[in-house]
N, C-alpha and C positions, 0 to 999 in steps of 0.2 A: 504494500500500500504506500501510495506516493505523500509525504507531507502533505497537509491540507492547509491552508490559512490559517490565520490567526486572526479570534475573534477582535476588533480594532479601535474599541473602547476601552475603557477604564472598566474595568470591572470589577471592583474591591467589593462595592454593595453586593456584588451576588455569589461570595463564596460559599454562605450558608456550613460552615465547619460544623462541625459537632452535634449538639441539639437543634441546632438552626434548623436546621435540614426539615425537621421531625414539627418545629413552632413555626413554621414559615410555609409550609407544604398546603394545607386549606386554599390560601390564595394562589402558589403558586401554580395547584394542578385544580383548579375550580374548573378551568376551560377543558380538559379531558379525563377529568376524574379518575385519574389512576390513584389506586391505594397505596401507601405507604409500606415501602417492603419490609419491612420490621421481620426477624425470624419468625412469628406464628403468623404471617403472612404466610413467608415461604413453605412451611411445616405444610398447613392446611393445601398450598397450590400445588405441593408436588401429591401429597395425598390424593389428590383427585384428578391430577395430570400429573402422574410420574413419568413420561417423556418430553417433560419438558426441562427436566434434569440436566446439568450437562453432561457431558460421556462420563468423566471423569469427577463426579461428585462422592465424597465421602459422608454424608448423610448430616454434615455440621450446619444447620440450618445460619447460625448466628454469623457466621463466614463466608456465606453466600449469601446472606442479607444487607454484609459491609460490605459487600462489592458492590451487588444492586444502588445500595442506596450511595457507593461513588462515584458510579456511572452517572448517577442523576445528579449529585453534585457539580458534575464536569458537565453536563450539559447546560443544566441553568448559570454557569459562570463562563458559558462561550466556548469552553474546549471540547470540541465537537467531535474532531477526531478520539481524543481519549475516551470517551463516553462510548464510542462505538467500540472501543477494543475491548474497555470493561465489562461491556455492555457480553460483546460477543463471550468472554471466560463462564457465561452465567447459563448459557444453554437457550431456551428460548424463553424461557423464563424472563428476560430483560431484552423480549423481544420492542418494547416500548422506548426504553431511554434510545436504543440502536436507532431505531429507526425516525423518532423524533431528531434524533441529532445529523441523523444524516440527510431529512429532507429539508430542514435549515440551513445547514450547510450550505445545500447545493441551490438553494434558492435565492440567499443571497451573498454568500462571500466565494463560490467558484464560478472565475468569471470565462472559463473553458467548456463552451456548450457541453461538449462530447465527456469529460467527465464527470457534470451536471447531470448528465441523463444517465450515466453510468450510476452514479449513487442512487437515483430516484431507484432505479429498477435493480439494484441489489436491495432498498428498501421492500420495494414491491416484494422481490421473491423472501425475502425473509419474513415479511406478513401475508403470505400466502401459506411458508409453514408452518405459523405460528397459529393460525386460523384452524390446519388441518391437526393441531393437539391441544389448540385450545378455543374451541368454537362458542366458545359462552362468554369469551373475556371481548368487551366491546371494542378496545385499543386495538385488538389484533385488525379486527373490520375496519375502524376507523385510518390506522395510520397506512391500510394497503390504499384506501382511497386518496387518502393527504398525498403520497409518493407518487401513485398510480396520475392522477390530476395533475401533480407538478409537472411530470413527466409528459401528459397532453397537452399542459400549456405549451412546456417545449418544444413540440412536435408540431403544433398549431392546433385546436379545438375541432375542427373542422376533418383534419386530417385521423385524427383519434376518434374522433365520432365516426369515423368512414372505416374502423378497423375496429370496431365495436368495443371499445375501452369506456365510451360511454355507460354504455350498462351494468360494467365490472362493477365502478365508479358509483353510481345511484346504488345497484344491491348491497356493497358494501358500508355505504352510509345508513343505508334504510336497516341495515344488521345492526350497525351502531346504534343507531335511534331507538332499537324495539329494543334493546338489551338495557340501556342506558338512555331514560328520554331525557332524562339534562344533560347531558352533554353537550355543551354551549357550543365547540369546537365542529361537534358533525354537524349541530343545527348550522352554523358558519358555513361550512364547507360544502353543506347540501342546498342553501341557498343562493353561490356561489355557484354552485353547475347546474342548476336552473336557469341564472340567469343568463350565464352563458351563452346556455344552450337557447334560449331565448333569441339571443343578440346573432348568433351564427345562424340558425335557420328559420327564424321567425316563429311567429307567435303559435299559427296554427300549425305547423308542424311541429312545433315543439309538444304542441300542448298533446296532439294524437298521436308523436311516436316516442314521447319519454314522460310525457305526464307532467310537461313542465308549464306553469304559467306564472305570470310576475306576482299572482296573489300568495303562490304557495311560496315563491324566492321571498316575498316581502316577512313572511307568514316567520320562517325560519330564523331570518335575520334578527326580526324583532326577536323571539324566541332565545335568541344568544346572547342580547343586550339586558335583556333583563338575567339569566344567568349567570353572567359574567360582562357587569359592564364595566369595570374598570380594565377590561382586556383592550388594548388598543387593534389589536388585528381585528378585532367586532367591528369596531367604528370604520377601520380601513376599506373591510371586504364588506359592510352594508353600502359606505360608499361608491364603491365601485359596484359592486352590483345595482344601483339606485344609477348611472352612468351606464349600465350595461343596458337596460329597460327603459329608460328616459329618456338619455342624451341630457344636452344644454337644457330641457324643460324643466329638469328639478337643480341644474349645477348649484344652486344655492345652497342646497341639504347635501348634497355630496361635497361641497366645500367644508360647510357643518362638520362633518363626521372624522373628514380630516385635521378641521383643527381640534375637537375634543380629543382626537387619538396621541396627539401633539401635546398635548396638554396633561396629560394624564402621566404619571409617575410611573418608571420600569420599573418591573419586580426581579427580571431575569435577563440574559443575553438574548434570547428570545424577542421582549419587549424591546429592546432595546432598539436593537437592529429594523424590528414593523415600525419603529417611531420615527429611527431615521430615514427610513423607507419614505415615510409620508411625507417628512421634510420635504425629501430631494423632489415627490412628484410636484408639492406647490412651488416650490422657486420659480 
């Protein structure tokens, strides 16, 4: 694996050492509701999916709990690559931290298309296995679509709708949503490839061949912001999807959205990065 960037903030606020991690966690995972790996986390996941073990596990839950919960520390403090290596010692078990760290990564600090879409779709394929041993954990649904999607932005919307990634995309969110209906993140993300799908092939064909219309994009959007409205990527992607369905007739609220998202305090390198994000598009 080739050096990855370096997260390119200050990032002192989101080390999270020690207990932090464990008093800080509520807001930080509000948006994808992951649990806290604590060892009777672990204990109870492997009990009911023991392959998702790593190969090499010696059955010390509290030692494969400090990994988990370092992978995640290296994610919310920008080190994206470590998170993933961590991530990978734990089995699939830390099929989450891997694969959140790596569709960040690659969405905004690799600035090399080709292996931009190289991480989405090693994310993909690692939450497609994670799905096939753990079909009840909504993260695994959720982050194959988060990668899957990135990965069709990359490609062009149009082009991945025409290779039926679309579909993968909507079932995997709609698995997220019946599993976990707060989850602020796939409501995000499902409202987002509505809108889309809206903006690439218009309203009635959207609406007859993915079931997509602006009231269900709106529907979700809101849905995320009362969830998690201190998350700035809410306010970003209702923007832009409110852009994607409107044009210039609402630019006022999609202006809105971006300067609350501007406005709003990071929790993580995550935040950090959607903030500057939204900077650079108003300049």
């Amino acid at each position: 694996m080739s050096k990855w960037n370096s997260f390119p903030h200050d990032n002192t606020a989101f080390m999270f050492e020690g207990d932090k991690l464990l008093e800080e966690w509520p807001e930080l995972h509000r948006g994808d509701c992951v649990e806290f790996p604590d060892a009777d986390w672990v204990r109870q996941s492997l009990e009911e999916t023991p392959d998702a073990a790593p190969e090499d596990f010696d059955g010390d839950y509290s030692a494969l709990a400090d990994i988990i919960q370092d992978a995640w520390r290296c994610y919310h403090s920008g080190d994206f690559q470590q998170a993933t290596v961590l991530a990978g010692q734990c089995g699939h078990l830390a099929h989450a931290p891997a694969n959140k760290a790596a569709g960040i990564y690659a969405t905004y600090l690799e600035p090399d298309e080709d292996i931009s879409r190289a991480c989405f779709l090693d994310a993909v394929k690692r939450a497609e296995a994670a799905i096939d041993i753990m079909p009840d954990d909504p993260n695994s649904h959720y982050f194959h679509a988060f990668n899957l999607g990135r990965y069709s932005q990359s490609i062009s919307i149009v082009k991945a709708l025409s290779q039926g990634l679309g579909g993968k995309i909507q079932a995997s969110l709609e698995n997220a949503l019946y599993l976990q209906p707060e989850h602020a993140d796939a409501n995000i993300a499902l409202g987002a490839y509505y809108a889309e799908v809206i903006e690439k092939v218009g309203k009635m064909l959207g609406k007859l061949t993915y079931g997509a219309t602006p009231a269900k994009a709106i529907k979700h959007f809101e849905r995320a912001l009362e969830l998690a409205p201190e998350a700035p990527i809410a306010h970003i992607e209702y923007g832009n999807g409110l852009y994607l369905l409107y044009g210039d007739d609402r630019l006022d609220e999609v202006t809105d959205e971006y300067v609350k998202a501007t406005e709003l305090q990071p929790e993580d390198a995550m935040a950090k990065l959607d903030i500057e994000a939204a900077l650079a598009e108003m300049e």
